[in-house]
C-alpha positions as CSV (number, residue, x, y, z in Angstrom):
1,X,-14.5,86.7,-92.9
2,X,-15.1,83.7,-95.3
3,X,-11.5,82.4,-94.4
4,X,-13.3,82.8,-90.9
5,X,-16.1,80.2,-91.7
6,X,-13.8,78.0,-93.9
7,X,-11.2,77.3,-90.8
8,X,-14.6,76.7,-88.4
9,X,-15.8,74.5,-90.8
10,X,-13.2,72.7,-91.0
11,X,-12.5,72.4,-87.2
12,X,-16.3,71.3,-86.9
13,X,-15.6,68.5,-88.7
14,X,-12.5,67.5,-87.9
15,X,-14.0,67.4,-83.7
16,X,-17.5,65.8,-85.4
17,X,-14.9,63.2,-87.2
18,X,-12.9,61.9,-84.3
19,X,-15.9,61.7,-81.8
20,X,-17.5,59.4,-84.2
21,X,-14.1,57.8,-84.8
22,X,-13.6,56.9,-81.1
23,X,-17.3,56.2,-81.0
24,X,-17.1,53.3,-83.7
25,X,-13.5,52.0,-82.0
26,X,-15.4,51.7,-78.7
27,X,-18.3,50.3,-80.3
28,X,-16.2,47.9,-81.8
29,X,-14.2,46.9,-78.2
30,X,-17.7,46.4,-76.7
31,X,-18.1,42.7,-77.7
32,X,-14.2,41.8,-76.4
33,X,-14.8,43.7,-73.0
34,X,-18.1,41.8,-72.4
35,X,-17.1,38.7,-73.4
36,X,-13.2,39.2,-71.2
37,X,-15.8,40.2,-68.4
38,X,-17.9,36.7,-69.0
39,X,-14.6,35.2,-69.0
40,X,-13.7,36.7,-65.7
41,X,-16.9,35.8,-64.2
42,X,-16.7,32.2,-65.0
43,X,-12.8,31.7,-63.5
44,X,-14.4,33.3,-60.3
45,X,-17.0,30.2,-60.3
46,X,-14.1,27.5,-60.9
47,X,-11.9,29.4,-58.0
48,X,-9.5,30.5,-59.6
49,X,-9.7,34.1,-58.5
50,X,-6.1,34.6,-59.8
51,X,-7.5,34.4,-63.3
52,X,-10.2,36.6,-62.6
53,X,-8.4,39.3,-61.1
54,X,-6.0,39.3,-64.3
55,X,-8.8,39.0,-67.1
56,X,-10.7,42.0,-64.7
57,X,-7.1,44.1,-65.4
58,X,-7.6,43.4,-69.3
59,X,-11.5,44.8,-68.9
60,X,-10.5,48.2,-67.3
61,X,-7.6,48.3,-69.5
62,X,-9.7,48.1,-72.6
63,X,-12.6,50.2,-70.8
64,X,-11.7,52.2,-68.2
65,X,-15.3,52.8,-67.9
66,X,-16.2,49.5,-66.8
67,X,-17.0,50.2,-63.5
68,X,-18.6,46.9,-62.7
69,X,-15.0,45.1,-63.5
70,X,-13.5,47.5,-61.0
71,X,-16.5,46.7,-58.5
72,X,-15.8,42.8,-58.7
73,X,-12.2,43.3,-58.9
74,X,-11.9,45.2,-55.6
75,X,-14.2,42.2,-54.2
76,X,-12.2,39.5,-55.3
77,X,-9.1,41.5,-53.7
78,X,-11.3,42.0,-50.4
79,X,-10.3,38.7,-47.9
80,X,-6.6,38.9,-49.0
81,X,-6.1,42.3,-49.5
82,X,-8.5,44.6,-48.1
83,X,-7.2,47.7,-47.7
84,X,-6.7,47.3,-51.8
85,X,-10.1,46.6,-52.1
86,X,-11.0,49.9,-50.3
87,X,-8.6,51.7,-52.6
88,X,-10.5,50.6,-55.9
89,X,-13.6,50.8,-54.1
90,X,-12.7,54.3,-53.3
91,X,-11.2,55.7,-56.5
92,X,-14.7,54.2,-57.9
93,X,-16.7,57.2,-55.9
94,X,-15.5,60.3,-57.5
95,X,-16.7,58.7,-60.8
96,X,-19.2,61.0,-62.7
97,X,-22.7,60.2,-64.2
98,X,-23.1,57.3,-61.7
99,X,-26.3,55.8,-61.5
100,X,-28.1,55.3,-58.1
101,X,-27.9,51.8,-58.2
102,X,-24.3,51.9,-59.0
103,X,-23.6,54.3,-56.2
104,X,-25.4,52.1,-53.7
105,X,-23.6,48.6,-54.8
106,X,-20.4,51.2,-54.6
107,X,-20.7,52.0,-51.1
108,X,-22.3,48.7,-50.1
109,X,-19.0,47.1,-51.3
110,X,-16.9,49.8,-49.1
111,X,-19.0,49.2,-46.2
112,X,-18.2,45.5,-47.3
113,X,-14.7,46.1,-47.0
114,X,-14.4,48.1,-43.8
115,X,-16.4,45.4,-42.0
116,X,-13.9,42.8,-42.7
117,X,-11.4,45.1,-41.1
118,X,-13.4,45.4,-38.1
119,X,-13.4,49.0,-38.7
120,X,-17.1,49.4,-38.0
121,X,-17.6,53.2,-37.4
122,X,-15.9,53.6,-41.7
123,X,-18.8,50.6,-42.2
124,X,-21.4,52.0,-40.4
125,X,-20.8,55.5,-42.5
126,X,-20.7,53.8,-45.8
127,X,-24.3,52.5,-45.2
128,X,-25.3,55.6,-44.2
129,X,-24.5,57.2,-47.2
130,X,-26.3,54.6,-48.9
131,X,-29.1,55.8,-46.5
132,X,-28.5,59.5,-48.2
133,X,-28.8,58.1,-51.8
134,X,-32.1,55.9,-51.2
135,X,-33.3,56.7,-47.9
136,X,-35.8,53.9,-48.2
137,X,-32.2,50.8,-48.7
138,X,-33.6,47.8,-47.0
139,X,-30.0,46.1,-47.2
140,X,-28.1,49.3,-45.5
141,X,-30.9,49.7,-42.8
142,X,-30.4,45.8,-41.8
143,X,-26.3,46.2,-42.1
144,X,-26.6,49.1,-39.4
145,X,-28.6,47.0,-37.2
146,X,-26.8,44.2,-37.8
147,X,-23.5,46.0,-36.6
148,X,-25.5,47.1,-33.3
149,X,-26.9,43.8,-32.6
150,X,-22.9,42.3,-32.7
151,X,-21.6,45.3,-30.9
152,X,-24.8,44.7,-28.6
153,X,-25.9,48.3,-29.0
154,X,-29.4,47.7,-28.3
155,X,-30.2,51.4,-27.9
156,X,-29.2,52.1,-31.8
157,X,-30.3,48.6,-33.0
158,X,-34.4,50.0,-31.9
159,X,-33.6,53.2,-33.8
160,X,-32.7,51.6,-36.7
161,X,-35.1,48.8,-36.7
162,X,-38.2,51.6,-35.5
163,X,-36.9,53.3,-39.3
164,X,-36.8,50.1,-41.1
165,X,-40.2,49.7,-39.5
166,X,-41.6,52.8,-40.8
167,X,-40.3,52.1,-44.5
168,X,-41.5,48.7,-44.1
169,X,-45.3,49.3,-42.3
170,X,-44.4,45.8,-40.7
171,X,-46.3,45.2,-37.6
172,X,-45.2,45.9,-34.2
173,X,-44.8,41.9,-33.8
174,X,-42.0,42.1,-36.1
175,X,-40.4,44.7,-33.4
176,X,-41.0,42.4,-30.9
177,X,-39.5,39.7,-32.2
178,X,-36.8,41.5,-33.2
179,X,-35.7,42.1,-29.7
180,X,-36.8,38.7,-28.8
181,X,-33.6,37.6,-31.0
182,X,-31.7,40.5,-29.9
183,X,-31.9,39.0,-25.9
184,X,-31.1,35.6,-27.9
185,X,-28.0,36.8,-28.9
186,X,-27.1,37.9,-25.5
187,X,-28.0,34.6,-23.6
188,X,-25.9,33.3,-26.6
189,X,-23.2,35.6,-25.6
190,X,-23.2,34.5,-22.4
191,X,-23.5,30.8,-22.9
192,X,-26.8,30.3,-22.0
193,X,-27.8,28.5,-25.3
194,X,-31.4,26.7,-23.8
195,X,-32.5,30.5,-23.0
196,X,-31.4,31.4,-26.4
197,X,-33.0,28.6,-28.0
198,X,-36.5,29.6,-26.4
199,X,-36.2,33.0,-27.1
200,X,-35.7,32.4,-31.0
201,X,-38.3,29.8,-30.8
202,X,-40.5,32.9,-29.1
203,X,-39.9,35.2,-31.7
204,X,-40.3,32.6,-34.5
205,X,-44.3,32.5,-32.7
206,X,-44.6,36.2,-32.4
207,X,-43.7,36.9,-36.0
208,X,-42.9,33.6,-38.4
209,X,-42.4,36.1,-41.0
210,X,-39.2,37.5,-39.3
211,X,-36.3,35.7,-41.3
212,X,-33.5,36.5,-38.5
213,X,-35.0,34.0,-36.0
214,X,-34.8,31.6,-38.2
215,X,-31.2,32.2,-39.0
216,X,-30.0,32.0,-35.3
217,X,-31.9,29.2,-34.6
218,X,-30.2,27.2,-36.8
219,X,-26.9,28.4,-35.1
220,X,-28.0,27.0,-31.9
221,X,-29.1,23.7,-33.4
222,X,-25.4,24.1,-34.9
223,X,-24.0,24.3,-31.8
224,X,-25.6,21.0,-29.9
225,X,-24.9,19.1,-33.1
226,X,-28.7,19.2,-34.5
227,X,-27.6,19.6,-38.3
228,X,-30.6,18.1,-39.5
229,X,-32.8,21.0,-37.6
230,X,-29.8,23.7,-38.3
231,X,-30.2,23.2,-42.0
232,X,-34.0,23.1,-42.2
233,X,-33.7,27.0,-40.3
234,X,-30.7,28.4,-42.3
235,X,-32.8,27.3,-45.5
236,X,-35.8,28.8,-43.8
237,X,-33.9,31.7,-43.6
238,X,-32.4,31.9,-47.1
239,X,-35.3,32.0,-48.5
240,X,-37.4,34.6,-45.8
241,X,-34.3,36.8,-46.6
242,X,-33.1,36.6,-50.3
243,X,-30.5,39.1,-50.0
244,X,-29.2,38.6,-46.7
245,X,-29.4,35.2,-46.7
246,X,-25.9,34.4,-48.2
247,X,-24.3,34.4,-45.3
248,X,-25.6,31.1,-44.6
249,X,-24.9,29.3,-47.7
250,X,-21.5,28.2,-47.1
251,X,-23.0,26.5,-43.7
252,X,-25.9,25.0,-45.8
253,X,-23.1,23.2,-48.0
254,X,-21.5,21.8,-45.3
255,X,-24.2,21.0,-43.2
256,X,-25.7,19.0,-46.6
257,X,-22.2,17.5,-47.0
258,X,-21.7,16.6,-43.1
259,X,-25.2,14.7,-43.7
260,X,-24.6,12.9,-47.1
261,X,-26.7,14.9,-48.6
262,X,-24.6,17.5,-51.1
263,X,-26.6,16.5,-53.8
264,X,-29.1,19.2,-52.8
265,X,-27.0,21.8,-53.0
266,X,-28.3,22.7,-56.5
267,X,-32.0,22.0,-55.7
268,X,-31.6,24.7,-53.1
269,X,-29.7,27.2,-54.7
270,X,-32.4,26.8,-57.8
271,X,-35.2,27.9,-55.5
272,X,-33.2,30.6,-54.6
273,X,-32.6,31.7,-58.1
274,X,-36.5,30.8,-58.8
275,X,-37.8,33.5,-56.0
276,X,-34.7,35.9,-56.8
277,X,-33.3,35.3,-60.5
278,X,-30.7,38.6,-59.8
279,X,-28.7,37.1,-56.6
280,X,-25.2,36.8,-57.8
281,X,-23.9,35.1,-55.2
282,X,-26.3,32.5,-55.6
283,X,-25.7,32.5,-59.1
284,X,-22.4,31.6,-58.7
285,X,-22.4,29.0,-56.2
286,X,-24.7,26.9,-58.6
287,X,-22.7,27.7,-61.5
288,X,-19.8,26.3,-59.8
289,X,-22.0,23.0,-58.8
290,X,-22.6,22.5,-62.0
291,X,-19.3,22.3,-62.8
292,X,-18.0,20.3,-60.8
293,X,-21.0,17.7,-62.2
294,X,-19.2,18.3,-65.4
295,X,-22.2,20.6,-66.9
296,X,-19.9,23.2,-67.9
297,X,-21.9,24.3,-70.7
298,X,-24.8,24.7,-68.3
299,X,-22.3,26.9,-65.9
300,X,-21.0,29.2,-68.3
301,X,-25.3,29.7,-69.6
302,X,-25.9,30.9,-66.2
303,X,-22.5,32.9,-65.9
304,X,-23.3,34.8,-69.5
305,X,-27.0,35.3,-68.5
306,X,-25.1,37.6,-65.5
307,X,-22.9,39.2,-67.6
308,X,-26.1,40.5,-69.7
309,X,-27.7,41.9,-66.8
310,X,-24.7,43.7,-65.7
């Protein structure tokens, strides 16, 4: 019996030993990984993605745990290589002890990927499970409309906009200039940009407060060569819409560049950051103006300041 508790004893603390062991090893890693990740960040700001995608490898080498390496790793991959992009996206999905805001950037990133692939029915079920995990997601509600509005789906664009509505206790003028924007977009469609113009400009009366309008104002104003009045509505936009607003900031840039005036660039990408200190993208962009002004040390501040709040 005491040879019994002897051999347990000792197998107690040989398993307490190496957990601590490997505890301490990992602890140890830590600072590398985070500091390989901050260097992976920062080649994605200078462009050079090839960089990033091999300093990402090193990350999940060292820590396969490091889920947010494989996240920004499967969307560096996504405009070249999609269907690899889905792949790491994937795998990421069956990982245990996620948290909720991991499995929401997860399958935001998948519903990402699909998009790009025009495979909108995989998209339209990847925001939907976001939907499961926080029924309340802002972003996946306005993906799923979005995807209606482009298919022209009017009849599932009011569902989802009558739910965002209910989350949101907006107004029914928000509805209504909603559609507004949505008959925009079909006279659009169509060619008929005067019609469209008015019906933005409508919607813009109805409810100033609804960012879209703004948005595909600016296109139209894009469209008959108006940058000056394109720019002031995208900017409008960016800033009415914080997260969905980055798909307008490449045409911001060029519109300031087209008109001699790239030096704002930063200014707007600060007010950005000032209303929304946690948009990435935005992040990014103005780390990479910075730059290319030479203020590297100022780049790599903003870059590490991400990395922390990963």
């Amino acid at each position: 019996m005491n040879f019994i508790y002897v051999y347990l004893g000792i197998l107690f603390a040989i398993v307490l030993g190496s957990y601590f062991y490997y505890r301490s090893i990992k602890s140890n890693n830590q600072p590398l990984v985070d500091a390989l990740y901050t260097e992976a960040l920062n080649s994605m700001v200078n462009g050079d993605t090839n960089s990033a995608v091999q300093i990402l490898k090193r990350v999940v080498k060292q820590d396969s745990n490091h889920v947010r390496a494989y996240l920004q790793l499967g969307n560096i991959l996504r405009n070249d290589n999609p269907e690899q992009a889905i792949k790491i996206h994937q795998s990421l999905t069956v990982r245990p002890n996620l948290s909720r805001h991991l499995q929401v950037d997860i399958h935001s990133a998948l519903a990402d990927d699909y998009r790009l692939l025009s495979n909108d029915s995989k998209a339209k079920e990847e925001a939907k499970l976001i939907l499961g995990i926080e029924k309340r997601n802002l972003w996946a509600l306005n993906f799923l409309i979005n995807i209606s509005v482009e298919n022209q789906n009017w009849e599932e664009a009011f569902k989802w906009t009558k739910q965002l509505q209910r989350i949101t206790g907006k107004k029914a003028a928000i509805d209504e200039a909603r559609f507004d924007v949505y008959k925009g977009l079909d006279c659009l469609e169509s060619g008929n940009i005067e019609m469209a113009r008015s019906l933005f400009k409508k919607a813009i009366k109805v409810s100033p407060k609804f960012a879209l309008s703004y948005r595909y104002l600016g296109d139209v104003f894009e469209q008959t060569r108006d940058l000056v009045k394109a720019l002031e509505n995208w900017e409008k936009f960016a800033l009415k819409d914080l997260n969905g607003g980055t798909v307008v900031y490449s045409k911001i840039e060029s519109a300031l560049f087209d008109l001699g005036r790239f030096s704002e660039v930063e200014k707007f990408y600060r007010k950005i950051l000032q209303s929304n200190p946690s948009n990435f993208e935005a992040t990014i962009r103005l780390a990479n103006v910075l730059e290319e002004k030479g203020e590297s040390a100022a780049a790599l501040t903003l870059i590490e300041n991400v990395s922390s709040n990963q």
